[in-house]
N, C-alpha and C positions, 0 to 999 in steps of 0.2 A: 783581705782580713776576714777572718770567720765573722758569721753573724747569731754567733751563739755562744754562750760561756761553756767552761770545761770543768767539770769538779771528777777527781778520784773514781768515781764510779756512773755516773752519766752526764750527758750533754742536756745544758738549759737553754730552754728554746726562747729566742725573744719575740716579745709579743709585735713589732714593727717590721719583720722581715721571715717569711714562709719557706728558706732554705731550710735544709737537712744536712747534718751530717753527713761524712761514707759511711755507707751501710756495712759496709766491712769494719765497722771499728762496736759494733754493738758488743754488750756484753752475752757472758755463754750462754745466758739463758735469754739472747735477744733483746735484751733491751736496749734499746739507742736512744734516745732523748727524752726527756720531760718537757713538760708545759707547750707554749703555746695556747692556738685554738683550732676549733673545729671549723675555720671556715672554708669555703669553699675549693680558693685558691689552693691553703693549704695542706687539704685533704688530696688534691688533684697530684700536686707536689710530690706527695706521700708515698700515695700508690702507684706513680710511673716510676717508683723507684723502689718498691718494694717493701712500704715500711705502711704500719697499719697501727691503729689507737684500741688500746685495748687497756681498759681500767674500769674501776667500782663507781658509786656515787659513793660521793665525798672526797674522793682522792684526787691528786693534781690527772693533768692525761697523760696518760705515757705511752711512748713509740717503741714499738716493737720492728724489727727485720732478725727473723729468726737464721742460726746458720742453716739448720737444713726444712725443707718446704716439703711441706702434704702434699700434692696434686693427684689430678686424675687428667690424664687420656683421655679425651671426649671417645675414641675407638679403643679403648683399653677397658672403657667399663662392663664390670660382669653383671650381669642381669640371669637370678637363680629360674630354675621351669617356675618356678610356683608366681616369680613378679613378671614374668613370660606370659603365664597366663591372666591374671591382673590387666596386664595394657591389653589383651588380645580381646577379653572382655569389656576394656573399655567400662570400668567401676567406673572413674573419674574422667572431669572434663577439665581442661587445661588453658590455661590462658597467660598472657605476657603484658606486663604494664599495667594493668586495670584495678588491682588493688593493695600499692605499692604501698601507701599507708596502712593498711590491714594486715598484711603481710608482717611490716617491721614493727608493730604492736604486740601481735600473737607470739612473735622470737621473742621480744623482750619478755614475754609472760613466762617464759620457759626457760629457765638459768640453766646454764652451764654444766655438767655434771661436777661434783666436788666442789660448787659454788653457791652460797645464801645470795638472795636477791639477784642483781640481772646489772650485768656489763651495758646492756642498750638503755644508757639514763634516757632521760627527755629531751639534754641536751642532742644528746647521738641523733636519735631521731628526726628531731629535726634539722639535722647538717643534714643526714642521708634523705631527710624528707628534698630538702635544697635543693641535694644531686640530682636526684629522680627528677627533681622540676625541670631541672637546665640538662636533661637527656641524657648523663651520666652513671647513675644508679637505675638498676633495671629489678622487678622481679619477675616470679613465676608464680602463680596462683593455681591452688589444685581445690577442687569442688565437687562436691558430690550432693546430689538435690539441691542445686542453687546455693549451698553454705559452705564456706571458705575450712574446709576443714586440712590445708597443707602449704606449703609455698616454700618461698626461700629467695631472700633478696642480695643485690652483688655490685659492685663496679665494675663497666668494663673500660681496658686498656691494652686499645689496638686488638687482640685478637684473645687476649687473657678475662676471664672472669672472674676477679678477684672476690672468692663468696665470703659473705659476711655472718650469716645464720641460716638455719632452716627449723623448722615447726612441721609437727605431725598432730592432730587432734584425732584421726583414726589410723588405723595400720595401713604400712606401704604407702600413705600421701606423699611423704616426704622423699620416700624412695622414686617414685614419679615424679616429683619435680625434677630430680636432680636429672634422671635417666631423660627428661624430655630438653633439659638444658644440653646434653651434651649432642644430642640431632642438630643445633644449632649451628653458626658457621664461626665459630671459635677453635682455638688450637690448644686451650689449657684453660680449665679449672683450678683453681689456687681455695685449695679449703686450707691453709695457713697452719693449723694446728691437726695431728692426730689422732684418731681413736679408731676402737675396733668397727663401727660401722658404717666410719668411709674406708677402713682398710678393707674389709668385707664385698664391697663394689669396686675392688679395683683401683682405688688410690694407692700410690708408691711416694717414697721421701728423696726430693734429688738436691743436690747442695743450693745457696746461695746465688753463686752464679750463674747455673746453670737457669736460674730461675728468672734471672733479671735478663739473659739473653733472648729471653722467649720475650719475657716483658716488654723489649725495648723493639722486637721485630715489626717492623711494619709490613 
């Protein structure tokens, strides 16, 4: 028996049971379920399966599994002469886990292009603050004289990094996070949504499934 209700255009999530839908049944523009919570369990739920929360403050939460997926190639990414010589110079310093909260603060300060206010409410925050405690949410901090001026925070699963945001407060920080994530020992970047400046480093869109196969790789 499903543990979710059905209406005409998405699935209602019940608050007593962290299942999902088939991801295959989301609407064209991705949306698979409403409601629910942000907790831990079933956020963990979520992402091993390919479905992410993406909503405003004030609005219920709603699950997205889009059909087709942003990613980057940790070996596929392009790095121009100009952020070539950037890292060779060594502008910034770089670090992992150390300011996981600082990190998903400064994303929230910086909406979405095409968007008033910030998808990362307080509540977000603190689920992903959660993750990060219990060794599931990871960031990358980029610094220049001691001040947090870049990063970008994620989930990982199994060998995917399912990225959630990233912040630049001077030029190329943000491009440095990402490039320093992909040295890593992962197999896939999931930036979820496109635009031109992860299309520009080498992100490509591959279907659905092809995405939850990676996903499920151990």
């Amino acid at each position: 028996m499903f543990s979710f209700l059905f209406s005409p255009m998405f699935f209602q999530l019940l608050d007593d049971d962290v299942s999902f839908p088939d991801p295959t049944l989301a609407e064209e523009d991705g949306l698979l379920a409403v409601g629910g919570d942000l907790s831990l369990e079933r956020l963990l739920v979520a992402y091993s399966n390919g479905i992410f929360p993406w909503f405003s403050e004030g609005e219920p939460i709603l699950w997205y599994s889009p059909h087709q997926r942003c990613v980057i190639y940790p070996e596929q990414i392009k790095i121009s002469k100009s952020m070539k010589k950037v890292l060779k110079e060594e502008v910034f310093q770089v670090t992992i886990d150390q300011a996981f909260k600082e990190v998903i603060q400064n994303c929230a300060q910086m909406p979405r292009k095409g968007q008033d206010g910030t998808w990362i409410t307080d509540d977000m925050q603190k689920a992903y603050i959660n993750l990060h405690e219990k060794g599931f949410a990871h960031s990358i901090e980029v610094w220049q004289q001691d001040k947090l001026v870049g990063g970008l925070y994620g989930i990982l699963i199994n060998k995917v990094f399912c990225g959630e945001s990233m912040f630049s407060r001077v030029s190329n920080a943000s491009k440095t996070a990402l490039i320093y994530l992909t040295n890593l020992n992962i197999e896939l970047i999931d930036c979820q949504l496109p635009n031109d400046h992860l299309l520009s480093l080498g992100a490509e869109m591959i279907d659905r499934e092809t995405y939850l196969k990676m996903l499920q790789k151990v």
